[in-house]
C-alpha positions as CSV (number, residue, x, y, z in Angstrom):
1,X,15.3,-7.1,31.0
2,X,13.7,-7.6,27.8
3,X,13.6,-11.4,28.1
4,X,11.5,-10.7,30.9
5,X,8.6,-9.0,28.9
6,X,9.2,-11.2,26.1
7,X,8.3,-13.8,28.9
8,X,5.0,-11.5,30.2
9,X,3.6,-11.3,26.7
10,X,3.7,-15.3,25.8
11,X,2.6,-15.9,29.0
12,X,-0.5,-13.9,27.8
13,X,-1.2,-15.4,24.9
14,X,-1.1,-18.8,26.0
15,X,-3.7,-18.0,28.3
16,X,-6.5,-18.9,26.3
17,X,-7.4,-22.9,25.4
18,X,-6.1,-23.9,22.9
19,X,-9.1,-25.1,21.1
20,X,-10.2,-21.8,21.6
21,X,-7.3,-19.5,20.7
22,X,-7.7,-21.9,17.1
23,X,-11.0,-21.5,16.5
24,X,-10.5,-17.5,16.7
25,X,-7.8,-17.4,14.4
26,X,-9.9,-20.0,11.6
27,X,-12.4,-17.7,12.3
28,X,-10.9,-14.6,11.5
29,X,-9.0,-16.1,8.5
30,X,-12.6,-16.9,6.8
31,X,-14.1,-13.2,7.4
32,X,-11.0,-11.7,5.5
33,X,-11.3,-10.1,2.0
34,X,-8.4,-9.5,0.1
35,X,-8.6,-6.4,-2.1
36,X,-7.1,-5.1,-5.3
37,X,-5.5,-9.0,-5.7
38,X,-5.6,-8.1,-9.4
39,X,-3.4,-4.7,-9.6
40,X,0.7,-5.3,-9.8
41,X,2.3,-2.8,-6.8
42,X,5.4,-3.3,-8.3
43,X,7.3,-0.6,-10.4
44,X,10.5,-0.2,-11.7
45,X,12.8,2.6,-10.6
46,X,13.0,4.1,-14.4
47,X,8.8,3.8,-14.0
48,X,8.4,5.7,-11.1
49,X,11.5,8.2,-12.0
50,X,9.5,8.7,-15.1
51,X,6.1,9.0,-13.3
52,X,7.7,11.9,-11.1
53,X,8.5,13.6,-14.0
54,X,5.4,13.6,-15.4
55,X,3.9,14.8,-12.0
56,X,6.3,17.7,-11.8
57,X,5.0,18.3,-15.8
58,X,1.5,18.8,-14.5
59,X,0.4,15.3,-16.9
60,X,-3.0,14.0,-14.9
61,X,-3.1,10.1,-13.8
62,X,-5.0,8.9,-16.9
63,X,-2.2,10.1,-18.8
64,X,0.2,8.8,-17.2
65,X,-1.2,5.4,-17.0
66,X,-1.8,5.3,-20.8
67,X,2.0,6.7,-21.1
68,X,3.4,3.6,-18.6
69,X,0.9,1.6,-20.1
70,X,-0.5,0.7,-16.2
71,X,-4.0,0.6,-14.8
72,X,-5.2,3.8,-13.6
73,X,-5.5,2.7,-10.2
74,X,-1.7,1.3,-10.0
75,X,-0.8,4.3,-10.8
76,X,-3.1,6.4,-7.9
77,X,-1.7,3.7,-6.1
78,X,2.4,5.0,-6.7
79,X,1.1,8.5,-6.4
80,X,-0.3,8.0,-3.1
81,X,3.1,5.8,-2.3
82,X,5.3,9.1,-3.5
83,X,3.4,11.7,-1.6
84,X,3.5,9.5,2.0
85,X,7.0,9.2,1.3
86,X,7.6,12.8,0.3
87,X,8.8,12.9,-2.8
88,X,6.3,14.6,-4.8
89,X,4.6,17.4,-3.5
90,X,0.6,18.4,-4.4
91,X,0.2,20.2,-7.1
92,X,-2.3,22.7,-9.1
93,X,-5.0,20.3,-10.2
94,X,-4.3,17.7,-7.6
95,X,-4.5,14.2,-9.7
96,X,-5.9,15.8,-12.7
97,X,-2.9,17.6,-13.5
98,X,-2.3,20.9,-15.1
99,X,-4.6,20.1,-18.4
């Protein structure tokens, strides 16, 4: 059965020329903007163990981007990561912390 729809969907994409379906997709490509190219969305687990515990200590963003020596905005970025995923809760003072 699900070769069948697999079948159904292709069959619906091919239905456009394909001159056509190309010149949507080049299309598309040069209207994209890729954002925040310049900030590194990568942490190490000892980074973001230590950013929880900072969180939990009330310490506001700023500080703890000085502290993990990270740009402010990598850091909102974890934050944001870690409350989606659930393991920090919000707190008194929201980013800003408890000082």
């Amino acid at each position: 059965m699900p070769a069948k729809h697999t079948m159904a969907i292709r069959a619906t994409r091919n239905y456009a020329a394909p001159d056509v379906t190309h010149r949507r997709q080049k299309h598309a490509l040069a209207e994209r903007v890729i954002v925040l190219e310049d900030l590194d969305f990568a942490w190490t687990k000892e980074q973001v163990a230590r950013f929880r515990e900072m969180w939990k200590a009330g310490v506001s963003l700023e500080e703890m981007a000085e502290r993990l020596r990270r740009d402010l905005d990598e850091v909102a970025l974890l934050a944001m990561h870690e409350r989606r995923q659930g393991n920090i809760e919000p707190r008194p003072g929201g980013w800003k912390g408890d000082g």
